[in-house]
C-alpha positions in Angstrom: 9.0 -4.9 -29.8 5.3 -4.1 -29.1 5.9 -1.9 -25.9 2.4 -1.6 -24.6 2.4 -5.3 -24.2 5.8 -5.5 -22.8 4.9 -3.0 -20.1 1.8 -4.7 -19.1 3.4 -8.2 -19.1 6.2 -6.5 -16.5 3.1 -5.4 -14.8 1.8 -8.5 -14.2 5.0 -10.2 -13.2 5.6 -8.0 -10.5 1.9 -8.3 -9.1 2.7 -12.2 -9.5 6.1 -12.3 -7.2 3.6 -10.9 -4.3 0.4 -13.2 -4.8 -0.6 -14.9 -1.7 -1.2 -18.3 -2.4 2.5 -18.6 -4.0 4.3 -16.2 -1.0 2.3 -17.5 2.0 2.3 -20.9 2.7 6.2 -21.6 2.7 6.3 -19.4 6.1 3.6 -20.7 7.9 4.1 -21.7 11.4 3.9 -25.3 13.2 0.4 -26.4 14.6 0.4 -25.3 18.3 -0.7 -27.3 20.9 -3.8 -25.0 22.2 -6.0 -23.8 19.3 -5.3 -21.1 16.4 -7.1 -18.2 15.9 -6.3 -16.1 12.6 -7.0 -12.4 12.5 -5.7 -9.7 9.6 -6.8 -7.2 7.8 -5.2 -5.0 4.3 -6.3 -5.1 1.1 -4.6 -8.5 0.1 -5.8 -10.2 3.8 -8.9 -12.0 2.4 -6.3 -13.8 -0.4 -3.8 -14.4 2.7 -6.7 -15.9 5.0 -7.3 -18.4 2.2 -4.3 -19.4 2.0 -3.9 -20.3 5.2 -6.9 -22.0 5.2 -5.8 -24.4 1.8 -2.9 -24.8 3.4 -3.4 -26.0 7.4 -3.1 -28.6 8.8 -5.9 -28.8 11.7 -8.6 -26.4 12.9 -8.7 -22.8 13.0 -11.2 -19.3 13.5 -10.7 -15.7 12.7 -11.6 -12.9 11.3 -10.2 -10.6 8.6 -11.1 -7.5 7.4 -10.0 -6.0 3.6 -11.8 -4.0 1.3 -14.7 -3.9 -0.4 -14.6 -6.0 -3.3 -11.3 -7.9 -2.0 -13.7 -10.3 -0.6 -12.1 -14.3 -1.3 -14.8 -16.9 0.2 -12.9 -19.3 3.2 -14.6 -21.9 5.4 -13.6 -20.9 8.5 -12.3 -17.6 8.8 -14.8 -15.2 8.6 -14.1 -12.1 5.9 -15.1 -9.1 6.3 -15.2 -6.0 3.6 -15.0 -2.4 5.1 -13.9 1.0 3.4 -10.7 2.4 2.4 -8.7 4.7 2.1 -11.1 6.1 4.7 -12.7 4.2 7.6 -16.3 3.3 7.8 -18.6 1.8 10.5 -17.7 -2.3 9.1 -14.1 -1.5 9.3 -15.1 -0.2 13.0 -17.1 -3.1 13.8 -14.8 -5.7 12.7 -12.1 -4.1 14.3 -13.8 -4.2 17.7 -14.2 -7.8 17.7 -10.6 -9.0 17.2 -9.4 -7.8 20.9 -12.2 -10.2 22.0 -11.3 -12.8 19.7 -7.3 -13.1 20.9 -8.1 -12.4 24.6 -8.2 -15.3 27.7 -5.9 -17.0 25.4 -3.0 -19.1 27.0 0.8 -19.3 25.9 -0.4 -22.5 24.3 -2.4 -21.1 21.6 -1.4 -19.0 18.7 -2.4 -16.1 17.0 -1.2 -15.6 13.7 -2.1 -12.4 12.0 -2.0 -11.6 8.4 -1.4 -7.9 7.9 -0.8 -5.9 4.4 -1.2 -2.5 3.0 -4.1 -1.0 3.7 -5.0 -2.6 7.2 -4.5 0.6 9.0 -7.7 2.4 7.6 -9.7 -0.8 7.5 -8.8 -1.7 11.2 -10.1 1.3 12.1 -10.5 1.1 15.9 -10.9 5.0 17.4 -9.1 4.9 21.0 -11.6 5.7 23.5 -13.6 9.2 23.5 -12.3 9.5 19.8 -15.4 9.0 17.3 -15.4 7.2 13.9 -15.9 10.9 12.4 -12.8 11.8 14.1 -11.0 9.4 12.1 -12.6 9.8 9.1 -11.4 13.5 9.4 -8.1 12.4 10.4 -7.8 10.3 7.4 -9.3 12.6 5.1 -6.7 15.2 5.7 -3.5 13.1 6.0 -4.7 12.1 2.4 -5.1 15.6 0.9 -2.2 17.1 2.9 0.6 14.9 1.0 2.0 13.4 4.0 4.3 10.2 3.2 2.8 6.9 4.6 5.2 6.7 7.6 3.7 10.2 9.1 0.1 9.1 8.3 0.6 5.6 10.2 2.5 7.4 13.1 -0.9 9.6 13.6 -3.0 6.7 13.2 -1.5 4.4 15.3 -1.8 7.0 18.7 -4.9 7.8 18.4 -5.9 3.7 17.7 -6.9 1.1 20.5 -5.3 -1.8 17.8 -2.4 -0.1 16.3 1.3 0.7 17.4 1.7 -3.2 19.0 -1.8 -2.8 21.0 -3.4 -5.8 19.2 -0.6 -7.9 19.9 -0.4 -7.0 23.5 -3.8 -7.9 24.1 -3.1 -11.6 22.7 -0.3 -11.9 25.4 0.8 -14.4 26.1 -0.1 -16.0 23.2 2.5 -16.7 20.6 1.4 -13.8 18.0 3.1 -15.0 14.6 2.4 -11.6 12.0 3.0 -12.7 8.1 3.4 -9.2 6.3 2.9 -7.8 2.4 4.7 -4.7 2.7 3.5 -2.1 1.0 6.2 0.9 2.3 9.3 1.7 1.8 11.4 0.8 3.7 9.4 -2.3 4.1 9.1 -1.2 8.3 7.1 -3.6 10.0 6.4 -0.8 12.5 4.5 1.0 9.6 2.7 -1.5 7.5 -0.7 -1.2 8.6 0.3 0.3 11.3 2.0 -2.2 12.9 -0.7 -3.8 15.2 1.6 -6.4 16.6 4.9 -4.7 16.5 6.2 -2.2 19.2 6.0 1.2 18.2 9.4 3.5 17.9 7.5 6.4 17.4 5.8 8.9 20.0 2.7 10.6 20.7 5.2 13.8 20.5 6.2 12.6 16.9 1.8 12.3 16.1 1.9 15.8 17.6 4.8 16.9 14.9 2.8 15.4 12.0 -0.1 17.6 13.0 2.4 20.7 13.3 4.2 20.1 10.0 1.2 19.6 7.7 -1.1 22.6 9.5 -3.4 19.7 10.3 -7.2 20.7 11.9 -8.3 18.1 13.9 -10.8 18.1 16.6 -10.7 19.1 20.5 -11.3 15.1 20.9 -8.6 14.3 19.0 -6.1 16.8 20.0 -7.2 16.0 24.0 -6.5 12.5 23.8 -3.3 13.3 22.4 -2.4 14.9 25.0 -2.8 12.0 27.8 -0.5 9.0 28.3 -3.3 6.5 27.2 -2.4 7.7 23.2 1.1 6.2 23.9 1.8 3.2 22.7 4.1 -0.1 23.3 7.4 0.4 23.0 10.2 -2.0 22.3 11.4 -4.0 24.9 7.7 -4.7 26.0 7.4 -7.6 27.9 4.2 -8.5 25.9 5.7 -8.3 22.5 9.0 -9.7 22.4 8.2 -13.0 22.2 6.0 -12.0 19.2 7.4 -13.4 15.5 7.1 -11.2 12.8 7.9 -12.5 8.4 8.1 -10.9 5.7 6.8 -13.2 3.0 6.2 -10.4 0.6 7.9 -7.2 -0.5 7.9 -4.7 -3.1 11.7 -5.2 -4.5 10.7 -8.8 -4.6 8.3 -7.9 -7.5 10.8 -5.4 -9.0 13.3 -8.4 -9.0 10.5 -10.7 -10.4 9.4 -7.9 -13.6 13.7 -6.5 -13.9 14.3 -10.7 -14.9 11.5 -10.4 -17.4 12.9 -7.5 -19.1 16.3 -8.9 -19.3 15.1 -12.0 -21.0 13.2 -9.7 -23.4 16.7 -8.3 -23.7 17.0 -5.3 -22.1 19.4 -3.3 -19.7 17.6 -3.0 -16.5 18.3 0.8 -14.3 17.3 -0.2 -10.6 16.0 3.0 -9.1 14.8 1.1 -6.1 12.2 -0.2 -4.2 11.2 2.9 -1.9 10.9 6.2 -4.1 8.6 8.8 -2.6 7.7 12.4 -3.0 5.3 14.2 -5.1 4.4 12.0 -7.8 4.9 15.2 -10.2 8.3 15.7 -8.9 9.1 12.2 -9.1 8.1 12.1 -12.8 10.4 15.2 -13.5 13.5 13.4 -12.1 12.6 10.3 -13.8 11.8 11.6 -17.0 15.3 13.6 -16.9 17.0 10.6 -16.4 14.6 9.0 -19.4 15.7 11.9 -21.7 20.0 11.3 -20.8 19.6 7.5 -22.1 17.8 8.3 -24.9 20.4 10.7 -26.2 23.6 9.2 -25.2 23.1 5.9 -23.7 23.1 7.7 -19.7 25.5 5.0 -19.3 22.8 1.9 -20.2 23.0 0.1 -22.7 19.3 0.6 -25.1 16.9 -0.7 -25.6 17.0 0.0 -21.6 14.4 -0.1 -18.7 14.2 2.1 -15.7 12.2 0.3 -13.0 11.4 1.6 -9.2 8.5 1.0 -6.5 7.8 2.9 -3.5 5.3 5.3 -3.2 4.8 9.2 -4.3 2.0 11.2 -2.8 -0.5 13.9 -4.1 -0.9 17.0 -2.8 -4.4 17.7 -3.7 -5.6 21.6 -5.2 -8.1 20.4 -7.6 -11.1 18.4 -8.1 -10.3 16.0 -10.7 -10.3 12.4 -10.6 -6.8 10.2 -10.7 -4.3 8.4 -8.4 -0.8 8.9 -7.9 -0.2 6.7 -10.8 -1.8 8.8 -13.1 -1.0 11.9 -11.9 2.6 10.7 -12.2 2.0 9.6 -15.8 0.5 12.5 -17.2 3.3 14.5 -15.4 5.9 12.0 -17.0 4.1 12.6 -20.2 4.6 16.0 -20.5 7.7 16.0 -19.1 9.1 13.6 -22.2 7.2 15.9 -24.6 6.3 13.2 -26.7 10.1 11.7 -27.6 9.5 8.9 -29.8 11.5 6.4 -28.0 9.9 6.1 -24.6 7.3 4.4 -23.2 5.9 4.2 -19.7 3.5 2.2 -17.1 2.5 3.1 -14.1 -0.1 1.2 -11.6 -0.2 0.2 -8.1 -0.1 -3.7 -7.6 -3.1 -3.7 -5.7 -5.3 -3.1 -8.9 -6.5 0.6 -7.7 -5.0 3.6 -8.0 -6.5 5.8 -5.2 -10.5 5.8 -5.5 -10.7 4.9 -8.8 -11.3 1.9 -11.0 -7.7 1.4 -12.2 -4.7 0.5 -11.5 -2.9 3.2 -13.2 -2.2 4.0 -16.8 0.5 3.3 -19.9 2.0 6.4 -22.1 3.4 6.3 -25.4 5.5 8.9 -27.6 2.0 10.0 -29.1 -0.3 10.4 -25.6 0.0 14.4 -25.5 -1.0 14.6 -29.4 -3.7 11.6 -29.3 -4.9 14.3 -25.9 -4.7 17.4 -27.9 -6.5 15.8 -30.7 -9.6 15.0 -28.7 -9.8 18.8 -27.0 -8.2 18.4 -23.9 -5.2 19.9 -22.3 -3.0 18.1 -20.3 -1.3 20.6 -18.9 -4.8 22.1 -17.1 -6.0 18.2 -16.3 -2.5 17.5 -14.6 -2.9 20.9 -12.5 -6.7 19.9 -11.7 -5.5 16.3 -10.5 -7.8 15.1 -13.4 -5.1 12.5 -15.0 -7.6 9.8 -15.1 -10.2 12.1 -17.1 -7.2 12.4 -20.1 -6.2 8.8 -19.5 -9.8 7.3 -19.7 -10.2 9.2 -22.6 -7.4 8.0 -24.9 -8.1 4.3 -23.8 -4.9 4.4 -21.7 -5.9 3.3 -18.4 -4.8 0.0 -16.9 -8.1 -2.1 -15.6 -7.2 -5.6 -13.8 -9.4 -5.2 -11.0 -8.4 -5.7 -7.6 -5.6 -7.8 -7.7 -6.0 -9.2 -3.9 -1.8 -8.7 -2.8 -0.3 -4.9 -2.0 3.3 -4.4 -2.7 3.0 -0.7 -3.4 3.5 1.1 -6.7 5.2 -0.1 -10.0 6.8 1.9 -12.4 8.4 1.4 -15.9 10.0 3.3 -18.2 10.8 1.6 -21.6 13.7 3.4 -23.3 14.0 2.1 -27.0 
């Protein structure tokens, strides 16, 4: 069994399962009789948006934002490229054009918004009195402080004018028809990017606890505007949403389904740990290294050659300067958690093709990655508490490059047990 390739060829089916231009058109809505005007944005919107358009039947506008080198060329709906995982001023721009684009409509038109992970920082559409630095800050913060996805989207969506259902209450009463990638777990439409067209459960009190809990220092403006009714935002039950239609075509335990068949036709026992693991990616690795370790002495209870298998999405709490994603960081940590046992292997990469800020998706570790590392002078140990996984990965040749990959169903992890 050549384990490297195996890993990489579970890799790719899972980024297949969530691929646009297989997921999409099957859940596209029926021609309306007014016109159709397409908005969206995420990281896998500009693959969504052409879908749509190779797949419609009759004309339609729009405008989509993803990120910078997500770009897919459509005829009609414009695409846009911004910044992420923290705003800039094209993200801004964009943003502010799509309230004008689905207003004056009538309940004879549609809107039908194509929103995946990712959208919330590339929609970036500051309330009023609340700057784009604001944001930025905002953003930079919830990033470093190791808040889960669901607290950084509750902050971002009271202190948006798009986010938390406001986008789709400005189409009313336009049908709004919102196809989704999910890229949390939980798969909560009220969190993926946000949730611009879904009612939001959460408060401007629950923003406020976010802040609390994770010492946050935000601005006077930020913290002001908190403060007012205007940062709340639709709730369910709102008469302008709940005609609004909201599909999942896309999900991350769809791709763990599509890369656990894989395996078992390669003839392995498949361990589930499910679609919505979080925590710190360190932690994470401990737990699943542990559980790694039991199979590989006594069988845990699976039958070997075996795979453990699990999405979601671990955060990093950063306190050095070193370059490397979650995926990374949660390899190396896995790494020397398994201490080099010659019977694992590992793969770790999030299906969008980049892990953080960095070129790759993640990286792959083998019995002999801590003594291949040692070899070449470094310490993993001191690289792991710098945050510097991809320095030791990029050295050893170990990092996974596809590129941006154009869907988002979160992270995928492996664990090959032989």
């Amino acid at each position: 069994m050549d384990a490297p390739a195996l890993l990489n060829a579970l890799f790719e089916a899972a980024v297949a399962a969530a691929d646009p231009a297989r997921c999409l058109p099957p859940h596209l809505p029926a021609r309306p009789k007014g016109q159709v005007v397409v908005i969206g944005a995420g990281k896998a919107s500009g693959a969504m948006a052409r879908a749509v358009e190779d797949h419609w039947d009759g004309p339609l506008e729009g405008l989509v934002i993803t990120r910078y080198g997500h770009k897919v060329p459509c005829r009609a709906i414009e695409v846009v490229e911004a910044a992420h995982p923290v705003p800039d001023q094209a993200g801004r721009d964009a943003a502010r054009r799509m309230v004008p684009l689905v207003s004056g409509l009538s309940a004879d038109d549609l809107v039908l918004c194509l929103i995946s992970g990712g959208g919330s920082a590339l929609m970036a559409a500051p309330a009023d009195g609340i700057s784009l630095d604001d944001k930025r800050e905002v953003n930079r913060q919830l990033l470093a402080c190791g808040a889960t996805i669901s607290e950084m989207n509750c902050l971002r969506k009271h202190l948006s004018a798009l986010k938390g259902g406001r986008l789709a209450a400005a189409a009313y009463p336009a049908q709004v028809v919102t196809l989704l990638i999910s890229d949390v777990p939980g798969d909560d439409p009220a969190t993926i990017a946000s949730g611009p067209t879904v009612p939001d459960p959460t408060t401007r009190a629950d923003a406020l606890g976010v802040i609390a809990r994770h010492g946050l220092e935000l601005s006077a403006s930020v913290m002001a505007f908190l403060g007012t009714e205007a940062a709340e935002t639709p709730k369910p039950g709102d008469p302008r949403l709940t005609g609004a239609i909201t599909t999942m075509i896309a999900a991350p335990k769809m791709s763990i389904k599509a890369a656990a068949n894989l395996a078992r036709q390669a003839g392995l026992s498949v361990i589930d740990l499910g679609d919505a693991v979080e925590g710190e990616a360190r932690d994470v690795a401990q737990d699943h290294a542990a559980r790694a370790l039991a199979i590989a002495a006594d069988g845990g209870g699976a039958t070997r050659p075996a795979l453990l298998v699990s999405g979601g999405e671990t955060t990093v709490t950063i306190k050095g300067n070193g370059r490397g994603g979650r995926n990374a960081e949660y390899a190396l940590a896995l790494a020397i958690a398994l201490d080099g046992h010659p019977a694992v292997h590992a793969i770790a990469c999030d299906t969008d093709g980049i892990d953080g800020s960095q070129d790759n998706a993640g990286a792959i570790i083998a019995p002999d990655t801590l003594a291949r590392a040692r070899t070449a002078g470094l310490d993993p140990q001191a690289l792991l508490e710098n945050n510097d996984a991809y320095s030791l990965f990029e050295a050893l040749g170990d990092l996974v490059i596809t590129g941006p990959t154009l869907t988002n169903v979160n992270d995928f992890r492996a664990i090959l047990i032989g």
